[in-house]
C-alpha positions in Angstrom: 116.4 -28.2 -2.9 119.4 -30.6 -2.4 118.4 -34.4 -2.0 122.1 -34.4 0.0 122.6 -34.5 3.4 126.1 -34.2 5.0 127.6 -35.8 7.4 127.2 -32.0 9.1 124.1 -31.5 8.4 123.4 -34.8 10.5 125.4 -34.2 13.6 123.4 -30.7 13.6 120.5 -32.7 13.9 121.1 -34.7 16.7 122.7 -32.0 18.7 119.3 -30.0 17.9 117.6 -33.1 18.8 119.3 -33.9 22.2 119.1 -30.5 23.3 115.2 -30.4 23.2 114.9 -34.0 24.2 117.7 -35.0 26.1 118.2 -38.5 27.5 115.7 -39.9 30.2 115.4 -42.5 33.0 118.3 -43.8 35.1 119.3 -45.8 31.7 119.9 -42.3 29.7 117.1 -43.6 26.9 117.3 -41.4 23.7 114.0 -40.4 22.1 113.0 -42.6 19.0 114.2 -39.4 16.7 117.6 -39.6 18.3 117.9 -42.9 18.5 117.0 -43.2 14.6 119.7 -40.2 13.7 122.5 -41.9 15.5 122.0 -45.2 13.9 122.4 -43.2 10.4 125.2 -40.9 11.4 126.8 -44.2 12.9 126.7 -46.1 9.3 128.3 -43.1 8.1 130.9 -43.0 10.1 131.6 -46.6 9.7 131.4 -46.0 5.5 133.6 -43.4 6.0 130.8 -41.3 4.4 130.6 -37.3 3.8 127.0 -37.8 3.4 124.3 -39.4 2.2 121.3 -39.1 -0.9 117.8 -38.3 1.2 116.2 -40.3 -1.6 117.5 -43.3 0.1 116.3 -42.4 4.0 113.5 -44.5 5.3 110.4 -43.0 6.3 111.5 -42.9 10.2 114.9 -41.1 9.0 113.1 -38.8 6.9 110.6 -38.0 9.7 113.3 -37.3 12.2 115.3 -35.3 10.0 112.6 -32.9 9.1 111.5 -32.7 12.6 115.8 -32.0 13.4 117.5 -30.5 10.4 118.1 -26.4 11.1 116.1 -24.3 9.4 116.2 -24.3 5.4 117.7 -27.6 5.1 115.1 -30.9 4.1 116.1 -34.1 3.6 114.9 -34.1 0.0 
């Protein structure tokens, strides 16, 4: 399995995410998964990157990415 996870791959994520958990309260809080996958896709857009090596996720990215990623994709 690929340790790679596009820039794709991430946004699919999220939108999966948001659409099972949208945003709550009169603030519009994201949940802690959401939260945690825009942060990354964020530093990816601002790298101007395609993607990103799982290996280097931390634990709460990795968690929220196999709880988000569709089906047959793993962040490593």
């Amino acid at each position: 399995m690929s340790s790679w996870i596009s820039i794709g791959d991430l946004e699919s994520a999220i939108n999966r995410a948001r659409a099972a958990q949208p945003a709550s309260g009169a603030e519009g809080s994201l949940t802690r998964e959401v939260a945690t996958l825009g942060g990354l896709y964020g530093r990816l857009i601002w790298e101007h990157a395609e993607g990103i090596d799982a290996t280097t996720l931390s634990d709460a990215q990795r968690v929220a990415l196999d709880l988000w990623l569709p089906a047959g994709r793993s962040p490593g």
